[in-house]
C-alpha positions in Angstrom: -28.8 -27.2 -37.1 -25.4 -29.2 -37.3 -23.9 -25.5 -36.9 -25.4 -25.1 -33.7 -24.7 -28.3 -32.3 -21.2 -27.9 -33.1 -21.0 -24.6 -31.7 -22.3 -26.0 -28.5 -20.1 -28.8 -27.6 -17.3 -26.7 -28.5 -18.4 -24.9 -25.1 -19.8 -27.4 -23.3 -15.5 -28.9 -24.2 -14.2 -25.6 -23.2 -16.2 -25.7 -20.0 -14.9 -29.2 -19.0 -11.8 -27.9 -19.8 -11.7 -25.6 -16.8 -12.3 -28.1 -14.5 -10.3 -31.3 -16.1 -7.6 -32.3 -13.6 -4.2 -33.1 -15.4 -2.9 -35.4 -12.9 0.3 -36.1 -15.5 1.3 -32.6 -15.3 2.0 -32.6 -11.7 5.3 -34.8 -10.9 7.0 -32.5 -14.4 5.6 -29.0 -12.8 6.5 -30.0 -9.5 10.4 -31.1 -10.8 10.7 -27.6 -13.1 9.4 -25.6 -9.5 11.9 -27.1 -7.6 15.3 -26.8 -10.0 14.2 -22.8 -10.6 14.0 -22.0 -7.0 15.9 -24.8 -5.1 13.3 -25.6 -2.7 10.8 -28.6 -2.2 7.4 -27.8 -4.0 3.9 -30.0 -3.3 0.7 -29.5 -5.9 -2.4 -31.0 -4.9 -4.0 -30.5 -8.7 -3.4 -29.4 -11.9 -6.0 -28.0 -14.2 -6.0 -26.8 -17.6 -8.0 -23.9 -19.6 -8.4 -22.7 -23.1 -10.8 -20.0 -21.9 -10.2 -16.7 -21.8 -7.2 -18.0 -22.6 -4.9 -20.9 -22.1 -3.2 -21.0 -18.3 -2.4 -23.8 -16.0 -4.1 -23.9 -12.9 -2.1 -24.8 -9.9 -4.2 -25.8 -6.4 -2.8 -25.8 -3.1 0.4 -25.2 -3.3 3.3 -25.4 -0.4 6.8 -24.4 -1.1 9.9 -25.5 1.3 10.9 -28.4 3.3 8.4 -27.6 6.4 5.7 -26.6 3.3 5.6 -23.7 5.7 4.9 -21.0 2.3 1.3 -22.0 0.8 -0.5 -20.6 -2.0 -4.5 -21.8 -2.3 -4.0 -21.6 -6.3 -1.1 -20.2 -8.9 -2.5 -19.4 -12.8 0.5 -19.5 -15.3 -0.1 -18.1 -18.9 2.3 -19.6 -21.3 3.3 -18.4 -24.6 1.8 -21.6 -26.7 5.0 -21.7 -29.1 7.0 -21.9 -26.3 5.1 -24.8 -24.0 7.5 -27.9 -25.6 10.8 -26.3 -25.7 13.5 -26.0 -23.7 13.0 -22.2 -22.1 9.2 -21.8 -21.6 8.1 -18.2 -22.0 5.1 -16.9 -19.7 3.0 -14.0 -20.0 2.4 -13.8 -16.8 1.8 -15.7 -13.6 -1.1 -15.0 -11.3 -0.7 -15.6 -7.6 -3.3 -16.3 -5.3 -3.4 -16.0 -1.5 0.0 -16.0 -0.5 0.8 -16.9 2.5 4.2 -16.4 4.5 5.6 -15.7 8.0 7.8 -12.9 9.0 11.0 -14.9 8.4 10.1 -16.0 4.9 9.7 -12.4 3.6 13.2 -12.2 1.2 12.4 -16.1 0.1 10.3 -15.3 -3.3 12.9 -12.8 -4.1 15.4 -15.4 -4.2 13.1 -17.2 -5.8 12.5 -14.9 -8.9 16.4 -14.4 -9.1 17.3 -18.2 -9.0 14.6 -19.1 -12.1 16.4 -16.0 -14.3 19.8 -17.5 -13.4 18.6 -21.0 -14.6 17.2 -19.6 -17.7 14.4 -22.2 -18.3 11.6 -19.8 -17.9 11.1 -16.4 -18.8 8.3 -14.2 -17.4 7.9 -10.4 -16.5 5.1 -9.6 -14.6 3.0 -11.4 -11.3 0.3 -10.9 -9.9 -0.4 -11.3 -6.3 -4.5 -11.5 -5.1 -5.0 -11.5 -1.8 -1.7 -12.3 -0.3 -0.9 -11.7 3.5 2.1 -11.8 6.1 1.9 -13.4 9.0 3.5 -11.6 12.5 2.6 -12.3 15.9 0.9 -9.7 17.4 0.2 -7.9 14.4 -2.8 -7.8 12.2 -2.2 -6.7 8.3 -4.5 -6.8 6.0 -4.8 -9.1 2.7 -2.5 -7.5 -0.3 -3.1 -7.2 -3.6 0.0 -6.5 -6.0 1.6 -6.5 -9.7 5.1 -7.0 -10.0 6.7 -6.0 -13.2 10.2 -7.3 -13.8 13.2 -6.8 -16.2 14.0 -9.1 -19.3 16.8 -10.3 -16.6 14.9 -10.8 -13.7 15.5 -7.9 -11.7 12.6 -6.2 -10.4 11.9 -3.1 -12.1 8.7 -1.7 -9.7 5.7 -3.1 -8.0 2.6 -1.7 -7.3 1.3 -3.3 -3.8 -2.5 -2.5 -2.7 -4.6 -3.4 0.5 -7.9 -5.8 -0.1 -9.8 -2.9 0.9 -7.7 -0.3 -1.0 -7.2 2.1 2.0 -3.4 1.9 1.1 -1.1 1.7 -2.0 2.4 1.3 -1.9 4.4 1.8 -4.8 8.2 0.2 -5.0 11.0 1.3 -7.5 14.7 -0.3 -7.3 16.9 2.2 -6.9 20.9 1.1 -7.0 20.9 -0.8 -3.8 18.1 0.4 -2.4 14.3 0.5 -2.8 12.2 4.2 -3.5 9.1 3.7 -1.5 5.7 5.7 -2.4 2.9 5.5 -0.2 -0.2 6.9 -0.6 -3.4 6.0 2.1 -6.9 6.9 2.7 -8.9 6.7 6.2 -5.9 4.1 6.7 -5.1 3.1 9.9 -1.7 2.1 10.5 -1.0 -1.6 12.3 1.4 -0.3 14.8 1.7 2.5 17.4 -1.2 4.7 18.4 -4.8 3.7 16.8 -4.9 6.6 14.8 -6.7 6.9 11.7 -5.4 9.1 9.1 -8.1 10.9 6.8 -5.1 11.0 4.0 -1.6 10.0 4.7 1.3 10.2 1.9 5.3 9.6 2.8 8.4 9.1 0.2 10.9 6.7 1.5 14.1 5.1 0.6 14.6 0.9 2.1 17.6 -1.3 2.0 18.5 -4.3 4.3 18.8 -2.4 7.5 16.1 0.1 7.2 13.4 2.3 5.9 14.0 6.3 6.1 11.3 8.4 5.1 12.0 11.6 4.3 8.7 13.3 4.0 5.3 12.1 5.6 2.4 14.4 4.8 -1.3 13.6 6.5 -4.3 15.3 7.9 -6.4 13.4 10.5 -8.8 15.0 13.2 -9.1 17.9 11.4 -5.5 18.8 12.0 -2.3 17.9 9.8 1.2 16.3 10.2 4.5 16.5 8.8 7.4 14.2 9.6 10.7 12.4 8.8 11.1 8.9 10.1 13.8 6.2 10.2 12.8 2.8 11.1 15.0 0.3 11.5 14.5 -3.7 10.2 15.8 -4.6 14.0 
């Protein structure tokens, strides 16, 4: 049935497209990285897919002039009208395993507010998948996150969640400062005592010098706490 057949090598062409490496994409993806966020970016591969929809596949990925910020893979979902002009519209961009040190924690911030300024792309919302921070001494685990931003850029909240969802973390811009929701189950917390709190929620308010809560709420050991707590960056 020449029906049939058709029908198949459509898939079997949507197939190959997942795995098709696009090695003439890479120098022009690499040059558009680097003038958005002024900093040296490296791509090992580029891949392309129609299916589930079309996205760009970016492998192995270091950002900066030690490559000292890697990502194993970056998905970018254009809007189709916009993939040959000048400002490129994405849906959304889906980031996977992030990996940065303690110093390199403001970097994608400058990032996202450097590719608004140069206006070539356009995108509100990113995904992170298994990203992690890495501090001597101190063992976080992986986080999951979406990011949803203004039509300028600016961050308008985030949503950040652990791999093994014991703790969610929700982030609202507020003036100069960041509201801070947290909400955690049978979460034990990386620093201080190894406690592990049954339930745990706290409302904070963050800005460049530090991080005052000004209500935690728990129960753990079949007893409950209440607290206020100022932390500073230092």
């Amino acid at each position: 049935n020449t029906l049939i057949s058709i029908f198949i090598i459509a898939l079997v062409l949507l197939a190959l497209l997942r795995v098709v490496n696009i090695t003439a994409l890479l120098n022009p993806i690499e040059k558009l990285a680097e003038e958005n966020i002024h900093e040296p970016v490296a791509i090992k591969e580029v891949h392309a897919s129609l299916w589930p929809q079309l996205q760009l596949v970016l492998d192995d990925v270091t950002i900066g002039g030690l490559s000292d910020v890697k990502v194993a893979s970056i998905r970018i979902f254009p809007e189709l009208s916009t993939v040959f002009g000048e400002t490129k519209t994405l849906k959304s961009i889906e980031i996977e395993t992030l990996i940065l040190d303690q110093n390199s924690l403001e970097r994608p911030v400058k990032w996202i507010s450097s590719a608004n300024k140069q206006g070539k792309l356009k995108f509100d919302r990113i995904f992170l998948k298994g990203s992690s921070i890495k501090i001597p001494n101190l063992e976080l685990s992986p986080i999951n996150g979406d990011i949803k931003l203004s039509p300028s850029g600016e961050l308008r909240n985030a949503t950040l969640v652990t791999d093994d969802h014991k703790l969610m973390i929700k982030i609202t811009p507020n003036n100069q400062t960041y509201e801070i929701d947290l909400v955690a189950n049978a979460w034990q917390p990386p620093l201080g005592f190894p406690v592990i709190f049954d339930q745990l929620s706290a409302k904070a308010e963050a800005d460049s010098n530090q991080i005052s809560f000004s209500q935690i709420e728990g129960t753990l050991y079949g007893g409950t706490i209440k607290a206020q707590m100022t932390v500073n960056w230092a």
